[in-house]
C-alpha positions in Angstrom: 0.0 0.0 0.0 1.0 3.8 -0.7 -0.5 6.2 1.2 0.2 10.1 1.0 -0.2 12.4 4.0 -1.7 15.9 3.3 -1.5 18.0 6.1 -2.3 22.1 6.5 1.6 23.1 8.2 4.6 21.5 9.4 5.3 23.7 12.3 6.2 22.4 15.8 2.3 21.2 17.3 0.8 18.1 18.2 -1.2 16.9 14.9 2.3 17.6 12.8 4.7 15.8 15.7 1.7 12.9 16.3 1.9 12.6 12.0 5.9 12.8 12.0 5.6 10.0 14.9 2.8 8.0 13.3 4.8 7.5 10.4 7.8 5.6 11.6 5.3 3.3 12.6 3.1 2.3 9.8 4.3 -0.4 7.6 3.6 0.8 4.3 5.2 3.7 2.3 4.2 7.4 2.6 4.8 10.6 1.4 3.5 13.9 2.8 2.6 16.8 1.3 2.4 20.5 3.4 0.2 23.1 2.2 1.9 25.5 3.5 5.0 26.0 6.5 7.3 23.5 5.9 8.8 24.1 9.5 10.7 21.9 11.9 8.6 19.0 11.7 9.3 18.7 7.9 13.2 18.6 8.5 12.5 15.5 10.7 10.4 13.9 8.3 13.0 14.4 5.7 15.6 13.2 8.1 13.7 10.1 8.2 13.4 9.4 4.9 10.1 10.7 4.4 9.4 12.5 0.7 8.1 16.0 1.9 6.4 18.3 -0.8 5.3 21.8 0.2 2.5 22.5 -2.0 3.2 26.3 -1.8 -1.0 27.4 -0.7 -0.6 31.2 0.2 -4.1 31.4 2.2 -7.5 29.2 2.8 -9.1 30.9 -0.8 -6.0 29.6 -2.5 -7.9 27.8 -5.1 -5.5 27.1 -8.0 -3.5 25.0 -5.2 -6.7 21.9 -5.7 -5.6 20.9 -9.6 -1.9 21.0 -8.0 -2.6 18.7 -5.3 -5.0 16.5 -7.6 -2.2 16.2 -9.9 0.5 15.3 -7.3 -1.6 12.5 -6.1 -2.7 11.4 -9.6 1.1 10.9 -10.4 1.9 9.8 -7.3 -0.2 6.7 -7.7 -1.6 6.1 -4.8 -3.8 3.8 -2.9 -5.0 5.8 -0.1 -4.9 9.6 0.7 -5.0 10.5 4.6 -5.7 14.3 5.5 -4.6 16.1 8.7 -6.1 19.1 9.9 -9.5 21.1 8.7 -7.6 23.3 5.6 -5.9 20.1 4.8 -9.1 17.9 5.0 -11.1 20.7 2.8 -8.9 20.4 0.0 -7.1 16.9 0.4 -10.4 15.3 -0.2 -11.7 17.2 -3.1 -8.3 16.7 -4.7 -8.0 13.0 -3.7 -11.1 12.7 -5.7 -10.9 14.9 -8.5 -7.4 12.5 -9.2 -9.6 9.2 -8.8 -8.4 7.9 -5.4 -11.5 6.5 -3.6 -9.9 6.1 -0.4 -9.7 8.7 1.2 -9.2 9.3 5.4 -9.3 12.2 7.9 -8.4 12.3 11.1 -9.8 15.1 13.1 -7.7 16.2 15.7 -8.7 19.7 17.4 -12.1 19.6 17.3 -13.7 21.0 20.4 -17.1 21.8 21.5 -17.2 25.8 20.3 -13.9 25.6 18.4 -11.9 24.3 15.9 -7.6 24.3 15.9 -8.0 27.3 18.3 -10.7 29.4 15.9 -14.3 29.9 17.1 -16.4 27.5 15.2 -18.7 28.8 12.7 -21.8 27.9 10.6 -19.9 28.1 7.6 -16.8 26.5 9.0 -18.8 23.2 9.8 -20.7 23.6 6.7 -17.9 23.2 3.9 -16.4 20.7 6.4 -19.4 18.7 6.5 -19.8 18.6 2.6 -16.1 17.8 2.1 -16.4 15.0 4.9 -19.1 13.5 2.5 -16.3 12.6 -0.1 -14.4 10.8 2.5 -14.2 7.0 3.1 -13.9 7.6 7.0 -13.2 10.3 9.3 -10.9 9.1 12.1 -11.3 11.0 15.8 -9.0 10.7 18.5 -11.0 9.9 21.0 -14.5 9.3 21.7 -15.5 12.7 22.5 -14.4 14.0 19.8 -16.6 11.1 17.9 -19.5 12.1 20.0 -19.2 15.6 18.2 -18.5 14.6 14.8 -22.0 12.7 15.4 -23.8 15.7 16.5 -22.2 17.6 13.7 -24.0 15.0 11.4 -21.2 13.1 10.3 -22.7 9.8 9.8 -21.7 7.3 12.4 -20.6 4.6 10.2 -17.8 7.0 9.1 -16.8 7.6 12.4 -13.2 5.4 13.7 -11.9 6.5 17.0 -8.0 5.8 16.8 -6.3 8.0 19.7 -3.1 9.5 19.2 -0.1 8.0 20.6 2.8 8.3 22.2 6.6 6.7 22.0 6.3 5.4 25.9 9.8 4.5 25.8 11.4 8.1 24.7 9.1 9.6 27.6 10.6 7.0 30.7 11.8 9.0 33.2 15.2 9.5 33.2 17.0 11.4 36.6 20.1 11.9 34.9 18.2 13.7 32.1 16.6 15.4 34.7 19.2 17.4 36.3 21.0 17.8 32.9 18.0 19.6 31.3 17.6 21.6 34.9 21.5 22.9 35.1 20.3 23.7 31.3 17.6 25.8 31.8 19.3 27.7 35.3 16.6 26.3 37.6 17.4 26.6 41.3 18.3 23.2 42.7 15.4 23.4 45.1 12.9 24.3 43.0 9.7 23.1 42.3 8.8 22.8 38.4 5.3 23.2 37.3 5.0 22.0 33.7 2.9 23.3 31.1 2.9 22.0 27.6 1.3 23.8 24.3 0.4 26.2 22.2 0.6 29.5 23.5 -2.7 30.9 22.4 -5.8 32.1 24.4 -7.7 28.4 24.7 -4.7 26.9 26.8 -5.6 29.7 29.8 -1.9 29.3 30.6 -2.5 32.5 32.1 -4.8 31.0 34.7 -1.1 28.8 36.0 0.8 32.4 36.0 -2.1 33.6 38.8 -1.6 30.6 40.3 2.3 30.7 40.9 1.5 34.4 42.3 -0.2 32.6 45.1 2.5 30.2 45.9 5.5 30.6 47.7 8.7 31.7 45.6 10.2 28.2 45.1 7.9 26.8 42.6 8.7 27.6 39.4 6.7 27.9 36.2 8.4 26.1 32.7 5.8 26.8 29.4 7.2 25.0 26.8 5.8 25.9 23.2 5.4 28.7 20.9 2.6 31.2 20.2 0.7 34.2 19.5 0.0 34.8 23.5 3.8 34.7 24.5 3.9 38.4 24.4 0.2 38.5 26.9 1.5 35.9 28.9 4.8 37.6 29.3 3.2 40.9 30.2 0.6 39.0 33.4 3.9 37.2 34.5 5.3 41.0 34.8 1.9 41.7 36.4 1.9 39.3 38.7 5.1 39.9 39.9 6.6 36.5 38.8 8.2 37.4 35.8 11.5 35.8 37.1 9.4 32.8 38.3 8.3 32.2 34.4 10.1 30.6 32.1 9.3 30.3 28.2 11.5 27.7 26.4 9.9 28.3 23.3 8.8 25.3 20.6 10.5 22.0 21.4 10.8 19.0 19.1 9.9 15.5 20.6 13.6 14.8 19.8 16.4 16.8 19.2 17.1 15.4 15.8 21.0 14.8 16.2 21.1 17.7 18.0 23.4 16.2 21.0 22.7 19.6 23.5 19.4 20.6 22.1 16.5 20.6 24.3 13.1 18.1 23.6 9.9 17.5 25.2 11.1 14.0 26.7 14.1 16.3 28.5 11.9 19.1 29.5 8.7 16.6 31.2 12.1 14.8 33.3 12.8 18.4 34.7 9.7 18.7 35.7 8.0 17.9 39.3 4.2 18.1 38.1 2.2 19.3 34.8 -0.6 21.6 34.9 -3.3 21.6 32.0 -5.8 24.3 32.6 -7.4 24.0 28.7 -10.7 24.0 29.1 -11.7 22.1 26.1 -9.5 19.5 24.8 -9.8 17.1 21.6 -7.7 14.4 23.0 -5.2 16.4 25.9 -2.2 15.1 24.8 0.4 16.7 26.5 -1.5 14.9 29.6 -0.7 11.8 28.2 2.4 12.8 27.6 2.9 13.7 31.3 1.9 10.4 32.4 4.4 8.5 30.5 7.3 10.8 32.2 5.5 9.5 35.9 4.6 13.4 36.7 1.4 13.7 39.2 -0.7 15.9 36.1 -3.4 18.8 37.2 -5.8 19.3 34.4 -9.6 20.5 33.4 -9.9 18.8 30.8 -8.4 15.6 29.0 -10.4 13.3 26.9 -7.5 11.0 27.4 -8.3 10.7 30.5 -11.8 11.1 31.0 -12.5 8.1 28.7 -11.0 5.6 30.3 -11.4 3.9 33.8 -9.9 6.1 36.5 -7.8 3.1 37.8 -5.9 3.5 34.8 -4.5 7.3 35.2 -3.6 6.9 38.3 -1.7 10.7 39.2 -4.4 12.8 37.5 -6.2 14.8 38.5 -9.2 17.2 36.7 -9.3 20.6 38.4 -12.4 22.5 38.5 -12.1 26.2 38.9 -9.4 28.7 38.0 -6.2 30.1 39.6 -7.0 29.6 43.2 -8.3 25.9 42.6 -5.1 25.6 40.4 -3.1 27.0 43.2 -4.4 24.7 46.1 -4.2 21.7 43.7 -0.7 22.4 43.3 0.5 22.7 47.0 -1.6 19.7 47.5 0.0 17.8 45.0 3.3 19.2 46.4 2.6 18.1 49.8 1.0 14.5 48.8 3.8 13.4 46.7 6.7 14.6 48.8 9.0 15.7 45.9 10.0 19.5 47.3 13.3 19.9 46.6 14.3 16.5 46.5 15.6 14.5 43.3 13.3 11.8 42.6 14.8 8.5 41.4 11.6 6.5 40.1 8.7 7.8 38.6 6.8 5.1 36.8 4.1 6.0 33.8 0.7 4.9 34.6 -1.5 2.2 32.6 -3.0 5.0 30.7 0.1 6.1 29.1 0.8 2.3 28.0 -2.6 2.2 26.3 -1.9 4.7 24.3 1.4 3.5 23.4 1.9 4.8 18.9 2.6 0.8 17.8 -1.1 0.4 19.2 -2.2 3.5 17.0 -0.5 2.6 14.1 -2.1 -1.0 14.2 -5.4 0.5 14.5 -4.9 2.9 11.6 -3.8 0.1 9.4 -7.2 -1.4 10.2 -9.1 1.7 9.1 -7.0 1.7 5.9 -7.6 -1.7 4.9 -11.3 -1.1 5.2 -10.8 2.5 3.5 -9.1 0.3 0.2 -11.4 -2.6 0.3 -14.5 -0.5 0.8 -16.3 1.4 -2.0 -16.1 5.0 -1.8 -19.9 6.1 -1.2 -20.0 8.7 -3.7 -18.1 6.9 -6.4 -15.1 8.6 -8.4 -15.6 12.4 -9.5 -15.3 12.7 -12.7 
């Protein structure tokens, strides 16, 4: 099988380092294709071997970019075309069947209840996604809440896979030599007390709600946001505000590897430095840099995490869902503090809960190869465009 990955942007965020992951999994052959920012995550693609083509789209009304992309995926002989993303999956699927390829996936990974990849949802967002979605042969969610709101969008349920998004378990394993490497790295006090967060830095991840937090706490915890966005500059400005602004520290977008890089810092590194992570989203799709908490053995704070929430609670053992704002944040976190007994100290042995092992990427990627197979051996329901 030859499958071909169409994705909106290759920049440094969860669906474009889940798809970079994903493939050095699957067992079949795939290219990828980048409508537009060919960032970090397509230099590690390339690095492993992956064909990477950025298609060159200048903006969502690009419309002369469709008979490119048919014609890419008509050459490219293909079996199976798998989209990524809501610009990708608009396009991707038209193209796929303008170029005769009647199997045609999506998975959809940042759907919330009111928004959509960070943007407030629309009527005419969900209706062009809704009559694109009708020329696919499934429409893959990560997780069954995100199913239950592709159903009351009217995708039909047949349509509907839930395939979560994984994680390398291994690269995660808490290491406490990584640990105080990546700390002396980053200048943290030896006695300090980390408080992760992971993500986008834009509005919907309320990682302003952990700065009001650390305000209320004494002057030994220390805040670490790792990953880029267009709030860095707000959330810099309440750190300064809250008079933390030494207490806050923004590492910027980190790969989930450093990519040969011997000194550069990663996500595994940064989660060992940690003592807890905090996830005050509101609305997550799937919550994956929960997950991704879990697998380092971190106790994780958050208010909401599909990952979790869909699974029996004996299995995520260490998190916790946090109701409220910064003062329930801030009690969590001296609670958590005071339950788990790290402090200052160096902890040795953190071990990653069953919930991090169930969603472990050679389990993904074996459940993804089951969608495809149906996908090829399936009709398309709309039969080929002409």
């Amino acid at each position: 099988m030859k499958a071909l990955h169409i994705i909106t942007g290759l920049g440094v965020g969860g669906a474009e380092q889940q798809l970079r992951l994903l493939l050095r999994h699957l067992p079949i052959n795939c290219d990828v294709v980048t409508l537009t920012n060919p960032g970090p995550v397509a230099e590690g693609l390339t690095a492993d071997g992956v064909r990477v083509v950025h298609l060159g789209m200048s903006g969502n009304q690009d419309l002369s970019a469709l008979p490119r992309l048919a014609r890419l995926i008509r050459y490219g002989s293909y079996d199976l075309v798998h989209t990524h993303l809501y610009r990708a999956c608009v396009y991707g699927r038209i193209a796929a069947r303008l170029a005769g390829v009647r199997a045609v996936v999506a998975t959809e990974h940042s759907l919330g209840g009111t928004q959509l990849e960070g943007r407030i949802l629309t009527s005419g967002m969900r209706a062009l996604y809704l009559a694109s979605e009708r020329l696919g042969r499934a429409t893959v969610a990560v997780s069954p809440t995100v199913a239950d709101r592709l159903r009351g969008w009217g995708v039909p349920e047949p349509r509907i896979e839930v395939v979560p998004n994984g994680i390398d378990v291994a690269r995660f394993r808490f290491d406490p030599a990584r640990r105080e490497r990546t700390r002396r790295r980053l200048g943290l006090p030896k006695d300090a007390y980390v408080v992760g967060g992971i993500g986008r830095l834009t509005a919907g991840k309320r990682f302003g709600v952990l700065i009001d937090a650390l305000a209320q706490l004494p002057c030994d915890y220390i805040l670490l946001l790792v990953g880029g966005g267009p709030e860095e500059s707000v959330l810099r400005r309440a750190a300064q505000r809250a008079g933390v602004t030494g207490r806050v520290l923004f590492t910027g977008e980190q790969p989930y590897e450093p990519d040969g890089t011997r000194d550069r810092l990663d996500l595994p590194s940064l989660t060992s430095a940690m003592d807890v992570l905090a996830s005050p989203s509101a609305e997550e799709s799937f919550g994956l840099a929960v997950v991704e908490g879990l697998a380092a053995g971190l106790p994780v704070l958050y208010r909401s995490c599909p990952a979790v929430e869909d699974l029996p609670p004996r299995l995520a053992a260490g998190a916790h869902r946090v109701r409220g704002g910064a003062d329930a944040f801030a009690r969590a976190l001296a609670e958590t503090r005071a339950r788990t007994g790290h402090g200052p100290s160096r902890p040795t042995d953190r071990r990653a809960p069953a919930a991090a092992r169930h969603y472990c990427i050679t389990r993904t990627a074996a459940q993804l190869m089951d969608v495809y197979a149906s996908a090829v051996s399936s009709p398309s329901p709309l039969g080929a465009i002409p």
